[in-house]
Structures are given as structure tokens and as C-alpha cells.
C-alpha positions as CSV (number, residue, x, y, z in Angstrom):
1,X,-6.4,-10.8,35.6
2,X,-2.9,-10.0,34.8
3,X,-2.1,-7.4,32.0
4,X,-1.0,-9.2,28.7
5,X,2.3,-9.3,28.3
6,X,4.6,-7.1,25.4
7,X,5.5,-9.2,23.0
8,X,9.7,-9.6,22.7
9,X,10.8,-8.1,19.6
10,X,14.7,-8.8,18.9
11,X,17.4,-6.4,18.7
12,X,18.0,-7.0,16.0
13,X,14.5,-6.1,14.5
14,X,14.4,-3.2,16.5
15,X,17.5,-1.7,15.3
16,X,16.6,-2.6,11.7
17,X,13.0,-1.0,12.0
18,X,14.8,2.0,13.6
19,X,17.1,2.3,10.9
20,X,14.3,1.9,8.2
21,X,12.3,4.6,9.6
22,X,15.2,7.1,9.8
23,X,16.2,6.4,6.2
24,X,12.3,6.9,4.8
25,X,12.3,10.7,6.2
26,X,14.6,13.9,4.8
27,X,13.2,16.2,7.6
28,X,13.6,13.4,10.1
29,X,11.8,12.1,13.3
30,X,11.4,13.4,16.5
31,X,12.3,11.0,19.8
32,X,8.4,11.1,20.2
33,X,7.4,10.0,16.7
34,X,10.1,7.5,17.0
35,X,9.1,6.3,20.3
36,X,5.6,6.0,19.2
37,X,5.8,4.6,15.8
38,X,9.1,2.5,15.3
39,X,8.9,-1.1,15.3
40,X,10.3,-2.3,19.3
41,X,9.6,1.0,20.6
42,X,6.1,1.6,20.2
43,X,4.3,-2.0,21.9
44,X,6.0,-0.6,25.1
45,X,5.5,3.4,24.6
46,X,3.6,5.1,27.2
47,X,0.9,8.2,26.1
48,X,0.2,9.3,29.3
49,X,3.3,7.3,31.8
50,X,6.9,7.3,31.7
51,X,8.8,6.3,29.1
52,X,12.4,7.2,30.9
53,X,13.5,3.2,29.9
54,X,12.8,3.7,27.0
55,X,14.4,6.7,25.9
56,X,17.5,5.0,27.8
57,X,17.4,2.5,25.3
58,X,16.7,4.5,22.4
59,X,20.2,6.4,23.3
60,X,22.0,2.9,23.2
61,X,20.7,1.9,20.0
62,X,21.8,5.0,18.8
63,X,25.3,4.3,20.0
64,X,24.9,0.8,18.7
65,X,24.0,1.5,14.9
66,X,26.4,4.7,14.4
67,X,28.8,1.8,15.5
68,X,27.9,-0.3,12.7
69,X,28.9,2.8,10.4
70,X,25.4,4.0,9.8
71,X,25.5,7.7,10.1
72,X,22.6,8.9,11.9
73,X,21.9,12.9,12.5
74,X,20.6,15.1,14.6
75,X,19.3,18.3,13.7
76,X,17.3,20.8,14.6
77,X,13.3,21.3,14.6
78,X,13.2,24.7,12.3
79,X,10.6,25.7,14.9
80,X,12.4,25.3,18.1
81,X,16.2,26.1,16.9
82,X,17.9,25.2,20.2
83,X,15.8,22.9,22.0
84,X,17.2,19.8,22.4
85,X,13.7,18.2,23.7
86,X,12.6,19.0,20.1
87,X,15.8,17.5,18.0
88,X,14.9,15.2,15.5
89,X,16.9,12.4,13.5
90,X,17.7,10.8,10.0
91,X,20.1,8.9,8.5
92,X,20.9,11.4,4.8
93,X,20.2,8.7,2.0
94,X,23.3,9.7,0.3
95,X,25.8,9.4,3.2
96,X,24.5,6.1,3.2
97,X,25.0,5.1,-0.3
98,X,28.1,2.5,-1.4
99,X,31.2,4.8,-2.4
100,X,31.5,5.6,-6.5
101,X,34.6,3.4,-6.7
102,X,33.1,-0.2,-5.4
103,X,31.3,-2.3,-8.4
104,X,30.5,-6.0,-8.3
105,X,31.2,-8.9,-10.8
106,X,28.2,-10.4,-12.3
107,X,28.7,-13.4,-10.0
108,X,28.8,-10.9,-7.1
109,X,25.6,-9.2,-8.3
110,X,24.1,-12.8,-9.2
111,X,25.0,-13.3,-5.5
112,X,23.9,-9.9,-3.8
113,X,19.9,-10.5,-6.0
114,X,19.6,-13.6,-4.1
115,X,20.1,-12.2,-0.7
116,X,18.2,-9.6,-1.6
117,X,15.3,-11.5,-2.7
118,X,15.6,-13.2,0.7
119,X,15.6,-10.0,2.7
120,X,12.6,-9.1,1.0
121,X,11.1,-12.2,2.0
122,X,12.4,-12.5,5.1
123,X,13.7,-9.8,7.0
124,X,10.7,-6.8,6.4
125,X,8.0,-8.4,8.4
126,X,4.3,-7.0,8.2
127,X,4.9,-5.0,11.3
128,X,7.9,-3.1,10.0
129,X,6.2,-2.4,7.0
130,X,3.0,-1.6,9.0
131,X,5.1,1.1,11.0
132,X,6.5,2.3,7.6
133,X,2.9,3.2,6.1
134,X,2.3,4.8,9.6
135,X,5.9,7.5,9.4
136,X,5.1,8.5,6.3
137,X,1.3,9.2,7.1
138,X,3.5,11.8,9.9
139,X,5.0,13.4,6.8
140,X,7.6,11.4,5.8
141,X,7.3,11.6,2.1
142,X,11.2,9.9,1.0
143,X,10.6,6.2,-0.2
144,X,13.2,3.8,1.4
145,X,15.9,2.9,-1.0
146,X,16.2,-0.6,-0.4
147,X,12.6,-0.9,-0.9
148,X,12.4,0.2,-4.2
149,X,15.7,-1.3,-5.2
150,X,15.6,-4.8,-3.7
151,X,14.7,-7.2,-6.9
152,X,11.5,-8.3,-7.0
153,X,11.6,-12.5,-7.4
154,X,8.4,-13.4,-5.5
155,X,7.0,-16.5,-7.8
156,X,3.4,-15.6,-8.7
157,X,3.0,-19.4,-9.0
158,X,0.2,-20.5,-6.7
159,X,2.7,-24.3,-6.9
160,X,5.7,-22.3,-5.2
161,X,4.9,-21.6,-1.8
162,X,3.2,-25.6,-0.7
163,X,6.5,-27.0,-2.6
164,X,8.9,-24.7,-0.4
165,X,6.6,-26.0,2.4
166,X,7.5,-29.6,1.4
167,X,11.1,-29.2,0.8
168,X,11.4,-27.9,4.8
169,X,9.1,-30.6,5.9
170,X,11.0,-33.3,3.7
171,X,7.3,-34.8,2.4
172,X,6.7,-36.4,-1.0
173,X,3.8,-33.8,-2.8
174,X,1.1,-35.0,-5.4
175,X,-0.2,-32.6,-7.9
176,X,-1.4,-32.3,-11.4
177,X,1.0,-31.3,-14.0
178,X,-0.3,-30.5,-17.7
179,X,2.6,-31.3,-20.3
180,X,2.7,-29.0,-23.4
181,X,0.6,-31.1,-26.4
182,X,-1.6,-33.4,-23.7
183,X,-5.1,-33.0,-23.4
184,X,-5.1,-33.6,-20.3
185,X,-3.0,-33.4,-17.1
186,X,-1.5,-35.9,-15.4
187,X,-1.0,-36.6,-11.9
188,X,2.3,-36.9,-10.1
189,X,3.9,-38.1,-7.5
190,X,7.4,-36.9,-6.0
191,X,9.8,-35.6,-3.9
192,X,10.7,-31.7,-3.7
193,X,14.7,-31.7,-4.2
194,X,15.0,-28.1,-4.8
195,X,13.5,-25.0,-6.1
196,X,15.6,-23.1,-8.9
197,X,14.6,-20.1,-10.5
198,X,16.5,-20.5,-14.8
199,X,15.7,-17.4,-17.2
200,X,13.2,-15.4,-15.4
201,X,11.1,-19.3,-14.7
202,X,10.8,-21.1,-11.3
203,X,11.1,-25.0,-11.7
204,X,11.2,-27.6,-9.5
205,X,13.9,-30.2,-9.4
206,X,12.3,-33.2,-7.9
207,X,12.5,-37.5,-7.7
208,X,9.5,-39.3,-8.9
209,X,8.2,-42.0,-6.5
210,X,8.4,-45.2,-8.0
211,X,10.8,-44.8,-10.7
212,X,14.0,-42.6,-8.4
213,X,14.4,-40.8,-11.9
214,X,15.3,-36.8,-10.9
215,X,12.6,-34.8,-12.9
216,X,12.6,-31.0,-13.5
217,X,8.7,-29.5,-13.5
218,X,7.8,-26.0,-14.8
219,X,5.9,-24.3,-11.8
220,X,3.5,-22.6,-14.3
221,X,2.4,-26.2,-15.6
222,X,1.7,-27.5,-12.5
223,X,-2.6,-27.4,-12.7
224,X,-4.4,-27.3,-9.4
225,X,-3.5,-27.8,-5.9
226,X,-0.2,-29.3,-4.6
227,X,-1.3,-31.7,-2.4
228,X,1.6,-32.1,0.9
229,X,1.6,-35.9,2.1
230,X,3.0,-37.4,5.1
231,X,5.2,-39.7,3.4
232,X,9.1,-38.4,4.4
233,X,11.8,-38.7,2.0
234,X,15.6,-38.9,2.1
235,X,16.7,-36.7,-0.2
236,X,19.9,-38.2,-2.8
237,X,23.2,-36.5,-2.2
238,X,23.4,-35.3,-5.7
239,X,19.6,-34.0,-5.9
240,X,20.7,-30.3,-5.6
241,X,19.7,-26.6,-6.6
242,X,23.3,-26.7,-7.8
243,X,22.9,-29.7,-10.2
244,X,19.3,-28.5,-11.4
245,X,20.9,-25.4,-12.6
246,X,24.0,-26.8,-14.2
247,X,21.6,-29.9,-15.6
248,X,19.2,-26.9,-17.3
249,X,22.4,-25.1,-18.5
250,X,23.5,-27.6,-20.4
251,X,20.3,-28.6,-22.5
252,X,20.0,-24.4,-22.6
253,X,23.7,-24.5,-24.5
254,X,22.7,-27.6,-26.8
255,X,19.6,-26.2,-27.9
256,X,19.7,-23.9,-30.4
257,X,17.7,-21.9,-33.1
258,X,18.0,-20.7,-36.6
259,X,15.6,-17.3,-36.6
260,X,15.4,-14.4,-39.1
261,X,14.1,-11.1,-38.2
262,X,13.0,-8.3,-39.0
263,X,15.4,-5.5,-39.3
264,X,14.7,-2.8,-36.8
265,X,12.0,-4.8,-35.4
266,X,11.2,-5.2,-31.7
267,X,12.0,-9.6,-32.4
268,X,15.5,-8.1,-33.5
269,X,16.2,-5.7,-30.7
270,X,14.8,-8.3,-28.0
271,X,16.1,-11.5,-29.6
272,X,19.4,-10.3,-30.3
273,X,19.6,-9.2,-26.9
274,X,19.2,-12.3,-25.1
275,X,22.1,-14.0,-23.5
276,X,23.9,-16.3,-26.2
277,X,22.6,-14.9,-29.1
278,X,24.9,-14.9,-32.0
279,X,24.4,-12.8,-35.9
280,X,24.9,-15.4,-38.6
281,X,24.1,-12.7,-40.8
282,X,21.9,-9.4,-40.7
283,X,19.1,-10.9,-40.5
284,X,19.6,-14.1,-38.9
285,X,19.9,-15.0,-35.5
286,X,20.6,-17.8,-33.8
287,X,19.3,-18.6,-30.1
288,X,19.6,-21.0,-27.3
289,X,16.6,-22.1,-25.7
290,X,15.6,-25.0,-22.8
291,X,11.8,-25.3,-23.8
292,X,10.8,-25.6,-27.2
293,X,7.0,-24.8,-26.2
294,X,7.9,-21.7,-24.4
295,X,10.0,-20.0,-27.0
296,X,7.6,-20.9,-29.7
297,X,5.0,-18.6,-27.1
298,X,7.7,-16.2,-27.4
299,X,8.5,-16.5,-30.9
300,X,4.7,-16.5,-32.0
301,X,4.1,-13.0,-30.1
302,X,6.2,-11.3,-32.4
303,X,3.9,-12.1,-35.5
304,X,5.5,-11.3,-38.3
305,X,8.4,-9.8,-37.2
306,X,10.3,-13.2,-37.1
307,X,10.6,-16.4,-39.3
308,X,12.0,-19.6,-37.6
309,X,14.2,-21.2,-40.1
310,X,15.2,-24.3,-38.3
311,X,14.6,-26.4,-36.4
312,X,11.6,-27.3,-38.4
313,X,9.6,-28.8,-34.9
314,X,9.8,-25.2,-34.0
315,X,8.4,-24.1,-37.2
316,X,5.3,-26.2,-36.6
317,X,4.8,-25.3,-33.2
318,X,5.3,-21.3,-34.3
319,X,3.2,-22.4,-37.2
320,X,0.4,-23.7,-35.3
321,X,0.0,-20.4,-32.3
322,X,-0.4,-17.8,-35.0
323,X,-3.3,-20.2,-36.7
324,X,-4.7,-20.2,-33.8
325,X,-4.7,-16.5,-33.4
326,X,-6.1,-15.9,-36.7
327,X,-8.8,-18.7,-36.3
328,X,-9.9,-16.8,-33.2
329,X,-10.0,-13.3,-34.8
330,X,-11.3,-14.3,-37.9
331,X,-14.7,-16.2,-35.9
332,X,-18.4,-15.5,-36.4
333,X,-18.9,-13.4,-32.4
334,X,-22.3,-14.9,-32.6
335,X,-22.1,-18.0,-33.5
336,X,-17.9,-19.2,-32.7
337,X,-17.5,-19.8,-36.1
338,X,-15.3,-19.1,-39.3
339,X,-16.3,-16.6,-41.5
340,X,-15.7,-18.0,-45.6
């Protein structure tokens, strides 16, 4: 039978995986350890044969990244000062770093978080982190800084990866979504216009089957399964990530809330903290909010610490968490009820 062929890794990868590795050692690699262990190297490195090619090509993607402007080294094995069959190579972290005098607008960094949270997605697959686990098991003990660094946005909700799924596929989805106050959820029926991520919350901007009214869902409140159909869909011109933003600005600037805190207190410091938030007076703040339910969540964890002076739906909703919270610590453990 014939031997199974090496899987193609691109260039690209390569030289990214090489580039990775050099930057997640300070004592830096040997050609060997490179050979052996670097992502595009190592599904075609030899033990025992010949691995002439591939040193070849490890020389030209040398060439090729120090062309790019990354500055890769090479220095000498402390051990063997002088033998060039024992040099090793790293790309110093700090000649690698953006200059002092570049700084980004907060568009630019609002910008430079999403690619980011795409690279981290996207671009480190399971076998470049796989040979990353294995270089530092060789010694390498330098974390990578774009690892670290790279914002972590990865939606924990189970709803965001089957409604990405959908919006590449162009299918309507079904799922149960539980509205704040119902007893009950409620199933739904529409088509994935865009995912948007709005204060630290990934929603889904979507049109209902049957009516053609654009909806925006909260991932967390979708209950259960999201069921993928094989009904396609034409999405609307103006059914955009762009327009779900704006649309949930605008409700976020109308909204507002009379609050009064604490002095001192962690409500103040993290209230008064939050984008939009003006001082009426020392103790009074007022807040902008998109979701009355969610803030009252938010508003409720800070006990006593804040008093919601308007508007008085809030107040109820506020009201009705900490009862909650003092009907459950204030139960009979045996028997689930009420102590007089």
C-alpha cells in the first residue's frame, strides 16, 4: 500500500507557527528542536533520514520573515560557543514590541479587539497550539505575548456558535427564548441577520418568520437548543451588525436612571464608572441602560449600597430580587419554609 500522504500545511501557517515558537523561548531553539516540533516542519521531519530539504527551506523562511521586519536571532549554544551546527534562534520579545511613540484611538483599539478576537478564533489552530505545549515542555518557559494579550471575547453562550452556523448557511433557526417576567419560554422562529456583541452581552439581530419585524434576542435567554432548519432566507439590505448596534445605542442613550449611592461604596466606584454616567449630586447618579431586567440584576447585587430613585418600574423590579434573597436566606433548611 502506498505510504499516507503529509498533509499540506500553508506558508502561511508555517511561518506563523515558526514565528510563535521563536517568540515563546528567551534561550531560543535549536534547528533540530525547530525541525522536530514547529508546526509545517515537523509532519515531514525525518529521525533517522535526511532532512537536507528541509533545512533548505527552513533557511528561506528565515529570509522570508526577517523580511517582514521580524527580527529573528541567532546565538550561540553556551555549551558549544562556536559551533554553528549547535546555533539556536529567537525572536527577543522586546525588539518585537510596537515603538513607545505609536498609540491608537479608541476607534482604532475598538477596531484592533475585533481582529484580535478573530485571530484568536481563527488563526491559532489546535495544532499550533499543540506544538506550543510541546516547546515549552523542551524548556521554553516565556509565555507568548499575543497569547496572553489577545482579548478574550469567546461567547460562553451554548446559542452562539449554531446561530453563527446559521448566519453562513443563510437558514431560518427555531429555538426557545424565555422573556424576563414569563413563566414560560416561548418558541421562535427566525432568521439570523447578525451577531453583535453591546456592553460586554452577545445578542442576536434577527427577522421573525411570519411577521418580517427585525427582533434583537439576548443570547443568555435563549433556553435550550437552537434548532438549524433548511428553510433559506434572503437576508434585507438594511438587516446589519451595523444597524443592530446603532438601533441598541440609541434605546441605551434614551434610557436612563436616577440612582443614589453609597459614598465610598463599591455601587459608587463601579456605577460611576460606567460609560455615560453623570453626578447629579454626591450621591446621585444617573445611568443609561438597554435592559431594565439586567441592570436591576446588577443593581440588586449591590444590596444596600444603592437606592433606585426613579424610574419607579426599576424600583419594583430592584425591590422584588432582594425579597427574593431574603426569602431564601431567611427559610426553614428542612422544611423550605419561612421562619416567623
Amino acid at each position: 500500500m502506498p505510504a499516507a500522504r503529509t498533509p499540506r500545511v500553508p506558508v502561511e501557517e508555517r511561518l506563523f507557527s515558526l514565528v510563535l515558537a521563536l517568540l515563546a523561548t528567551d534561550s531560543g531553539l535549536s534547528k533540530t528542536e525547530i525541525l522536530s516540533t514547529v508546526q509545517g516542519y515537523r509532519q515531514k521531519y525525518s529521525r533517522a533520514g535526511d532532512n537536507a530539504a528541509l533545512e533548505r527551506q527552513f533557511e528561506r523562511d528565515k529570509d522570508d520573515i526577517r523580511e517582514l521586519g521580524v527580527p529573528l536571532e541567532t546565538i550561540d549554544d553556551p555549551s558549544a560557543a562556536g559551533n554553528n551546527q549547535a546555533l539556536r534562534y529567537r525572536i527577543p520579545r522586546g525588539a518585537y514590541e510596537l515603538p513607545e511613540d505609536i498609540s491608537f484611538s479608541s476607534e482604532e483599539t475598538a477596531l484592533l479587539t475585533l481582529a484580535a478576537m478573530v485571530w484568536r478564533e481563527g488563526s491559532l489552530s489546535h495544532e499550533s497550539r499543540r506544538a506550543l505545549l510541546k516547546l515549552r515542555s523542551l524548556g521554553g518557559s516565556a509565555s507568548v505575548p499575543e497569547l496572553e494579550y489577545a482579548p478574550r471575547l469567546r461567547s460562553r453562550d451554548a446559542a452562539f456558535e449554531p446561530l453563527r452556523t446559521a448566519l453562513d448557511r443563510g437558514v431560518v433557526v427555531r429555538f426557545d427564548y424565555l422573556k424576563p417576567g414569563d413563566e414560560s419560554a416561548r418558541r421562535r422562529e427566525v432568521a439570523p441577520a447578525a451577531l453583535v456583541q453591546h456592553h460586554g452581552r452577545w445578542l442576536v439581530s434577527a427577522v421573525e418568520v411570519g411577521t418580517g419585524a427585525l427582533k434583537t434576542f439576548l443570547l443568555s435567554r435563549v433556553v435550550g437548543p437552537v434548532q438549524l432548519t433548511s428553510s433559506p432566507y434572503t437576508r434585507p439590505d438594511d438587516a446589519t451588525a451595523e444597524r443592530a448596534l446603532a438601533d441598541l445605542e440609541q434605546v441605551w442613550r434614551d434610557r436612563t436612571a436616577t440612582l443614589r449611592v453609597e459614598p465610598m461604596s463599591d455601587a459608587e466606584t463601579r456605577l460611576g464608572k460606567r460609560r455615560g454616567t453623570t453626578r447629579v449630586d454626591p450621591d446621585t447618579l444617573t445611568v443609561h441602560w438597554t435592559d431594565e431586567h439586567l441592570l436591576a440584576d446588577e443593581l440588586a447585587s449591590f444590596g444596600p449600597e444603592v437606592t433606585v430613585v426613579e424610574p419607579e418600574s426599576l424600583r419594583s423590579l430592584v425591590r422584588s430580587r432582594l425579597a427574593t434573597v431574603l426569602a431564601a436566606h431567611t427559610a426553614d433548611p428542612v422544611e423550605g419554609r419561612a421562619r416567623g
